[in-house]
py3Dmol code that shows the C-alpha trace and the ligand (Angstrom):
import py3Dmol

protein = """\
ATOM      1  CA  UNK A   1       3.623  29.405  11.231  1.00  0.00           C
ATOM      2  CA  UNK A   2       3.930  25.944  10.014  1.00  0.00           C
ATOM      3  CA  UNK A   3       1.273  24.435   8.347  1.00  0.00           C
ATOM      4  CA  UNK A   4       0.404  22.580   5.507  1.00  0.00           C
ATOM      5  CA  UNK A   5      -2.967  22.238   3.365  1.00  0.00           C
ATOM      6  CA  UNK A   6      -3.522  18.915   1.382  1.00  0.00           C
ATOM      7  CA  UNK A   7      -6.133  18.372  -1.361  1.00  0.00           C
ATOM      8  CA  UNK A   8      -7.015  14.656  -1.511  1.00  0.00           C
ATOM      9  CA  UNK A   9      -6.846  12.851  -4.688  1.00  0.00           C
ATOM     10  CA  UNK A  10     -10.030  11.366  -6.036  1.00  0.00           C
ATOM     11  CA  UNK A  11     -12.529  10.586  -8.283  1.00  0.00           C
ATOM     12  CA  UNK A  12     -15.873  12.585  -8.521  1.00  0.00           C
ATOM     13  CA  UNK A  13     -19.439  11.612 -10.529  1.00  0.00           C
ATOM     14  CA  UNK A  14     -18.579  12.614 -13.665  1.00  0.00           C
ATOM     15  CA  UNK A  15     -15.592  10.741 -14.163  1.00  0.00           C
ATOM     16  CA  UNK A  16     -12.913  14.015 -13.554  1.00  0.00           C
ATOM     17  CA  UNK A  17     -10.107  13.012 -11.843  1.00  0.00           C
ATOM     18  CA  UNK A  18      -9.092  15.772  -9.145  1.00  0.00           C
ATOM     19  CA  UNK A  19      -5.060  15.776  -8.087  1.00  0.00           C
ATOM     20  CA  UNK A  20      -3.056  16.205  -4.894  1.00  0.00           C
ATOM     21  CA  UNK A  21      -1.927  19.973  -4.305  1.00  0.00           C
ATOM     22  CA  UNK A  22       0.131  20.745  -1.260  1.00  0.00           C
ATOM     23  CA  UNK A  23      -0.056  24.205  -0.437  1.00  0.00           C
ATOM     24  CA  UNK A  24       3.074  25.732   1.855  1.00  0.00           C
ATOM     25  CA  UNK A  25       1.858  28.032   4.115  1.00  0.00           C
ATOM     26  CA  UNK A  26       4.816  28.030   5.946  1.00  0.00           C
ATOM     27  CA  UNK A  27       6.917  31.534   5.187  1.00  0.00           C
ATOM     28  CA  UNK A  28      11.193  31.423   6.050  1.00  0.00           C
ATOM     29  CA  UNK A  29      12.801  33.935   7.624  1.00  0.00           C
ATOM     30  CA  UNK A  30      15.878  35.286   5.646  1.00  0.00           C
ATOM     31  CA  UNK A  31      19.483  35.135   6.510  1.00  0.00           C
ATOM     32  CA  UNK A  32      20.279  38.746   8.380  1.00  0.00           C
ATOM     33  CA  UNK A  33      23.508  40.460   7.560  1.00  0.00           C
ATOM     34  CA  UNK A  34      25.104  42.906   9.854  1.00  0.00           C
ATOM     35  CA  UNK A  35      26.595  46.360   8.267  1.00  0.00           C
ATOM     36  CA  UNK A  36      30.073  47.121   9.683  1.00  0.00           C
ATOM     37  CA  UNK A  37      31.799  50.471   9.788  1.00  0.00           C
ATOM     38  CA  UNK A  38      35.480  50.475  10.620  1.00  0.00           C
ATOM     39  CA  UNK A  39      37.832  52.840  11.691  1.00  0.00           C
ATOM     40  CA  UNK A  40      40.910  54.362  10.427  1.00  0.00           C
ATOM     41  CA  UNK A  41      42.901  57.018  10.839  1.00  0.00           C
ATOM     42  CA  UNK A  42      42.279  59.514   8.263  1.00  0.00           C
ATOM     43  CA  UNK A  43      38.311  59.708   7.356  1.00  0.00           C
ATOM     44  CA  UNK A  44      36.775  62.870   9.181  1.00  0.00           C
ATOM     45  CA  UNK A  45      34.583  62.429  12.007  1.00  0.00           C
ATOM     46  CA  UNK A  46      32.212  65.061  10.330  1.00  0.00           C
ATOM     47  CA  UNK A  47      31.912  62.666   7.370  1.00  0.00           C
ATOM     48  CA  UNK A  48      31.271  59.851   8.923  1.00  0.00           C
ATOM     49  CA  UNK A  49      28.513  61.293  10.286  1.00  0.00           C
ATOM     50  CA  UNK A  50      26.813  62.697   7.129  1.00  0.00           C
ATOM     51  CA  UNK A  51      27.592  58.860   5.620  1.00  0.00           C
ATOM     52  CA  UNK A  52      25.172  57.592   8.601  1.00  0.00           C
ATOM     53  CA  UNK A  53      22.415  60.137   8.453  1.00  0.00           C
ATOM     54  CA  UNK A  54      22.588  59.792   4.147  1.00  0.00           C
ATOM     55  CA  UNK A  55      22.725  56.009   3.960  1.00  0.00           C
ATOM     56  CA  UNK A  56      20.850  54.899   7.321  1.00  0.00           C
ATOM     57  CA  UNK A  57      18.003  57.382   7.904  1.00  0.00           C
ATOM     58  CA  UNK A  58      20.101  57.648  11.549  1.00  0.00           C
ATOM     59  CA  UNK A  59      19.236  60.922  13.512  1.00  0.00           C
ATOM     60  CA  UNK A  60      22.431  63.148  14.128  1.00  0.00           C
ATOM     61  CA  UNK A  61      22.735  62.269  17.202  1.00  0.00           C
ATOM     62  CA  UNK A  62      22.754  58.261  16.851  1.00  0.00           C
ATOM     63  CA  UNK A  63      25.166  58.723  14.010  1.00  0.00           C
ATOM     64  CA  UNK A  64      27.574  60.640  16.381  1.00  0.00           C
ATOM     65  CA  UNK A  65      27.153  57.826  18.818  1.00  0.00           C
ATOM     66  CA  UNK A  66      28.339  55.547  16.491  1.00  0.00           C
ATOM     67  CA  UNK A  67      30.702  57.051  14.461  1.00  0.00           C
ATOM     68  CA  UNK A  68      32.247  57.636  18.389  1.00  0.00           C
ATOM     69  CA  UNK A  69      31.939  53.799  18.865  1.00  0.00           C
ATOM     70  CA  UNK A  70      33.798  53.315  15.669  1.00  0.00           C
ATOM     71  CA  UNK A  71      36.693  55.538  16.654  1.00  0.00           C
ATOM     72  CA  UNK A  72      37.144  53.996  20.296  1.00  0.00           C
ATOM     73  CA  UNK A  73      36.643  50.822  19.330  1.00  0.00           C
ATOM     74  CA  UNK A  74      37.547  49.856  15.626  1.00  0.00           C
ATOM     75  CA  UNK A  75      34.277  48.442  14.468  1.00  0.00           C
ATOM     76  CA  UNK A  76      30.737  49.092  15.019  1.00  0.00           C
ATOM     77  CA  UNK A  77      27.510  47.656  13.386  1.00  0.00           C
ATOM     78  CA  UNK A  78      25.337  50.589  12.342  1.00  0.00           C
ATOM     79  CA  UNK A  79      22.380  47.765  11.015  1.00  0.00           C
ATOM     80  CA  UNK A  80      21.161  44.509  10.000  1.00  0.00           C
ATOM     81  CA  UNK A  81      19.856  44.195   6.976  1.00  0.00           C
ATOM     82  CA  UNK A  82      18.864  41.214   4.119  1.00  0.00           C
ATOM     83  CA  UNK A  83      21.329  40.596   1.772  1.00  0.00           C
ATOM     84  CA  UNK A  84      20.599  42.239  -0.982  1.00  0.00           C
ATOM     85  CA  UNK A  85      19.898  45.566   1.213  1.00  0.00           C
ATOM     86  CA  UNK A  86      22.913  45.058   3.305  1.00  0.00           C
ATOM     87  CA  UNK A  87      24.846  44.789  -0.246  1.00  0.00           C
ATOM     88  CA  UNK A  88      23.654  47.941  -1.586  1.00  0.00           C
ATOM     89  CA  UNK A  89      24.279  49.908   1.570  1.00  0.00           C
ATOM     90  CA  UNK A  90      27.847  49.166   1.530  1.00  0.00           C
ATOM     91  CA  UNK A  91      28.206  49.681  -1.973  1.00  0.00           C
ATOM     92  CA  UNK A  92      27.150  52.962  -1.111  1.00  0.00           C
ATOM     93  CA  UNK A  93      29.027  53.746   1.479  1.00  0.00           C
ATOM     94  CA  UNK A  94      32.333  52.409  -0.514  1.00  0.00           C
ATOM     95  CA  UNK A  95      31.410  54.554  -3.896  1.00  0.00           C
ATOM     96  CA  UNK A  96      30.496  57.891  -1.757  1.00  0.00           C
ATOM     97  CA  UNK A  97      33.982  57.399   0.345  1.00  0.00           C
ATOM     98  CA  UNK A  98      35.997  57.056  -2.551  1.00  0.00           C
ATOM     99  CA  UNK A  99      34.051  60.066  -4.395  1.00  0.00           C
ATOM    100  CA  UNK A 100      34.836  62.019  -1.591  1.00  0.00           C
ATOM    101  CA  UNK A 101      38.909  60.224  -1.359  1.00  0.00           C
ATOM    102  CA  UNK A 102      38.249  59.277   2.108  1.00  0.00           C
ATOM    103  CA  UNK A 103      39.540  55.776   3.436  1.00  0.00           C
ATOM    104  CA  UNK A 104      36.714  55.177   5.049  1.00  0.00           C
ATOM    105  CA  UNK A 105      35.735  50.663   5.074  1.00  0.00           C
ATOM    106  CA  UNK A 106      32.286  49.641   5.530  1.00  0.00           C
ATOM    107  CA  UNK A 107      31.852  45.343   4.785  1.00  0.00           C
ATOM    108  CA  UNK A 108      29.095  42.772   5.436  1.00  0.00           C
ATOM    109  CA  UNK A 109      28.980  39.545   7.444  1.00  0.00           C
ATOM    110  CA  UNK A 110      26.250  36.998   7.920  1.00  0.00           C
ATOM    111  CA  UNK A 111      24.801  37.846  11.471  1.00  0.00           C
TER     112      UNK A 111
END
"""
ligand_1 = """\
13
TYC
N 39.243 57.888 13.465
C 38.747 58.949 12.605
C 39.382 60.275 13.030
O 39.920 60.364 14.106
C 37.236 59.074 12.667
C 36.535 57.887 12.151
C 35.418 57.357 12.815
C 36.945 57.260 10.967
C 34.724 56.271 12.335
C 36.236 56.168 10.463
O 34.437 54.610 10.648
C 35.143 55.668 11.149
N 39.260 61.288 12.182
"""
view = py3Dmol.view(width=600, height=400)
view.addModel(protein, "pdb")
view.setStyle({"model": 0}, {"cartoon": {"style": "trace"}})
view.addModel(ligand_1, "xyz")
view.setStyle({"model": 1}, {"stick": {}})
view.zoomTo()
view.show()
């Protein structure tokens, strides 16, 4: 929606003096990020898994799917998120990988 409400400016009876207001109705969408997982050699399959299920509700099943992507292909995008969501997702991915000494990469980029 773009619209745009205006109050005129005026002068009423009693000598008040009334002032322009422009209300923006108009709402933005924000920039989208996309939530990368890539592959390497070393992270187990089994714990990629669990990372997908913990950090992005995924079922089992769609987690396997991807984690599968990610090992064929390098890269996958397992969401899209705002910014400050997509940040904290792979700040959790990176902290729980490195608890766990896995090499596992996970990074951001505007979609
Ligand atoms: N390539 C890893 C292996 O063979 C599995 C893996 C999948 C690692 C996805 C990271 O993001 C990844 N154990």
């Amino acid at each position: 929606m773009t619209s745009q409400h205006w109050t005129m400016a005026g002068q009423d009876d009693d000598n008040d003096v009334s002032v322009v207001v422009a209300t923006r109705l108009k709402t933005k969408r924000p920039p989208l990020y996309k939530v990368l997982l890539l592959n390497d050699d070393y992270t187990p399959m089994e714990f990629v898994v669990a990372v997908l299920e913990r950090f992005f509700g995924l079922t089992s099943a769609q987690s396997f799917e991807i984690m599968l992507t990610v090992h064929k292909k390098g890269v996958a995008v397992v969401g899209v998120f705002t910014a400050e969501i997509a940040e904290t997702k792979v700040a959790q991915v990176m902290d729980f990988a490195r608890q766990h000494q896995h090499p596992l990469q996970c990074t951001m980029e505007r979609e």
